[in-house]
N, C-alpha and C positions, 0 to 999 in steps of 0.2 A: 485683167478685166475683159479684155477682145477674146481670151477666150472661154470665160460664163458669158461671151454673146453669144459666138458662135454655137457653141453647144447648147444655148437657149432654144435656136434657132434649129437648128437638127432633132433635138428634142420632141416640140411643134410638130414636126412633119412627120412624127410618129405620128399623127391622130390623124392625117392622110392616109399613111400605109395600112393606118386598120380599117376604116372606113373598108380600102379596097379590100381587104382581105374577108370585109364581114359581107361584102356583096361576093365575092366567089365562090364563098362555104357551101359546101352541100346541106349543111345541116339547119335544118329550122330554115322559117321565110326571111328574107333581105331587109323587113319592117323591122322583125323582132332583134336580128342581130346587129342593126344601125342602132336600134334603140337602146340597146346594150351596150354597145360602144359609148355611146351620149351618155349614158348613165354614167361609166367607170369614168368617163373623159371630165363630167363635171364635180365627181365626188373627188379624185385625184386634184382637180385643183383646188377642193379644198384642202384635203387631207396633207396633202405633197408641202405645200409652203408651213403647217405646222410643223411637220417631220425635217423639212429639211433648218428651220427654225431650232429644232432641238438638238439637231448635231452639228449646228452653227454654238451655241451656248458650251456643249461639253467640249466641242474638238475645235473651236475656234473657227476662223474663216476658211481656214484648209479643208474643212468638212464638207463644204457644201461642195468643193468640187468632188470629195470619196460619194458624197450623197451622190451627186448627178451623176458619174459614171457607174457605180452600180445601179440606180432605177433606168439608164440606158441600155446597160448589159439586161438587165432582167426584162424590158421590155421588146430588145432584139430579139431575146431569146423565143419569146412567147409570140412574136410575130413570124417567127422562125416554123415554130412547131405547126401553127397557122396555116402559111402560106406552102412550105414543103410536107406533101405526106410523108405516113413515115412508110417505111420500106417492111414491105411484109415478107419474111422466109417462109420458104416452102417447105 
C-alpha cells in the first residue's frame, strides 16, 4: 500500500515536469502548449482510473501496479524526448 502512495505521489509531479517542459519549448506559444498540457492532464484523469479499473478486473490487484509503472515509464519517456533534444549527425 505505501508504495501505490508513493508512486501516486511521483506520478502527480509529472504534471509539474510538463508544465515546465511546455514553457521551455521552442515550438508554438507558452498559452497554447500549457493549454495542452491541461487538456491531456484532465482527459488522463478521466480516461487513466477507467483503464487502470480494467486491468484491475482481468489481472487483479497486481495490475494496477503493471498499470502504473508502464503509464510512468511512457510518461518519463515522453518527458524525456521533451526536455532533451535529440542529437543531430552531421
Amino acid at each position: 500500500m505505501v508504495a501505490v502512495f508513493l508512486l501516486g505521489g511521483c506520478i502527480t509531479a509529472f504534471l509539474t515536469l510538463a508544465l515546465i517542459a511546455s514553457t521551455l519549448t521552442k515550438s508554438g506559444s507558452m498559452a497554447s502548449n500549457v493549454s495542452l498540457v491541461s487538456m491531456f492532464y484532465t482527459a488522463s484523469a478521466f480516461i487513466g482510473p477507467l483503464l487502470a479499473g480494467a486491468t484491475m478486473q482481468t489481472a487483479k490487484s497486481d495490475g494496477l501496479m503493471g498499470f502504473t509503472a508502464v503509464i510512468a515509464v511512457i510518461m518519463a519517456i515522453a518527458l524525456r524526448r521533451t526536455l532533451v533534444p535529440a542529437q543531430r549527425t552531421a
